[in-house]
ZAKE-440946 format. One line per field, with one value per residue (C-alpha): residue number from 1; residue in three letters; y, z, x. Coordinates in steps of 0.02 Angstrom, whole numbers. Layout:
<nodes>
tilum	NUM;...
ronu	ALA;...
y	Y;...
z	Z;...
x	X;...
</nodes>
This chain:
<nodes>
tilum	1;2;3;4;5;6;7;8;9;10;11;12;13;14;15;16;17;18;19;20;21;22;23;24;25;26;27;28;29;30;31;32;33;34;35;36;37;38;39;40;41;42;43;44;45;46;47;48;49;50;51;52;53;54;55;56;57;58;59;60;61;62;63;64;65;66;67;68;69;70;71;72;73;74;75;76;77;78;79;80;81;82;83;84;85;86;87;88;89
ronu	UNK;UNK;UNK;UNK;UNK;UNK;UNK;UNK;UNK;UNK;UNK;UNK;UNK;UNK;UNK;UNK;UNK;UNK;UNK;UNK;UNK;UNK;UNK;UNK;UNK;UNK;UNK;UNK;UNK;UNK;UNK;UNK;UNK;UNK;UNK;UNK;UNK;UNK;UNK;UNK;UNK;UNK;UNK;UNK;UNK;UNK;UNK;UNK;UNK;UNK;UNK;UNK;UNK;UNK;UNK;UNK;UNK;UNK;UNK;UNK;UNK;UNK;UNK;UNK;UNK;UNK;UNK;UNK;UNK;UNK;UNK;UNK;UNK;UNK;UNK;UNK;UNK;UNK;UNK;UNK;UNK;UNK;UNK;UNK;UNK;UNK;UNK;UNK;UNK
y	-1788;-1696;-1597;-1518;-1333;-1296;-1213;-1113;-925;-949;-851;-764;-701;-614;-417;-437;-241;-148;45;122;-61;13;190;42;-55;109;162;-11;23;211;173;11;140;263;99;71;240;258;111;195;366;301;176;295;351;187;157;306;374;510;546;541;705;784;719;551;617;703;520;437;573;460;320;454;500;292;311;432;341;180;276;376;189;106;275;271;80;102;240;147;-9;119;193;-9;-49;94;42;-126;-73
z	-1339;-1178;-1238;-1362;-1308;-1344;-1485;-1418;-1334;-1172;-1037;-925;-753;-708;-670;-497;-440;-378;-391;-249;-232;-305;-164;-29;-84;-99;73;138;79;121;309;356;287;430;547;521;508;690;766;696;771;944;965;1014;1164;1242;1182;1255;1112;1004;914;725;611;593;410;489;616;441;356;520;489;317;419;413;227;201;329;225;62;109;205;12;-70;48;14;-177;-179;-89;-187;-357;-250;-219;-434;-462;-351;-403;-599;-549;-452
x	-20;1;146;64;-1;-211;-272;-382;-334;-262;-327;-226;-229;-379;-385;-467;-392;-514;-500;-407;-316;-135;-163;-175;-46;77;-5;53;234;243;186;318;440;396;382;540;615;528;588;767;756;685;818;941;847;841;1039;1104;1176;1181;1011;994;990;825;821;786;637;547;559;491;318;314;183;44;81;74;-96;-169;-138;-222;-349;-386;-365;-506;-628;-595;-649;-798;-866;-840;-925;-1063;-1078;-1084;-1230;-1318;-1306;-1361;-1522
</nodes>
């Protein structure tokens, strides 16, 4: 019957991260945050008018932090890419 469910173990998704694949992802987030924090702070200079506090100027620096995090996410993956070829030679 095709409603009936199989018997066997079902197999779920596959585990395909890669470590240093969550620091890029975070990285990813981190930096549009300071995109758009950016875009925020410089839009007053073209509007002509007032400019944000300088709490909003310190969460603009955030794209390097996000930079930095997907920058540590790439090296991290490449160096466990690196252990695994040298077990396998």
């Amino acid at each position: 019957m095709l409603s009936e469910t199989p018997a066997g173990p079902v197999a779920g998704p596959a585990d395909d991260s890669a470590p240093g694949d969550g620091l890029v992802k975070a990285g990813v987030v981190v930096f549009a945050i300071g995109a758009v924090a950016t875009l925020v702070t410089v839009a007053p200079l073209f509007l002509g008018t007032d400019p944000f506090p300088t709490v909003a100027y310190l969460v603009s620096m955030l794209m390097g932090v996000g930079f930095a995090l997907a920058a540590a996410g790439v090296l991290r993956s490449v160096a466990a890419q690196r252990r695994q070829a040298r077990q396998a030679a």
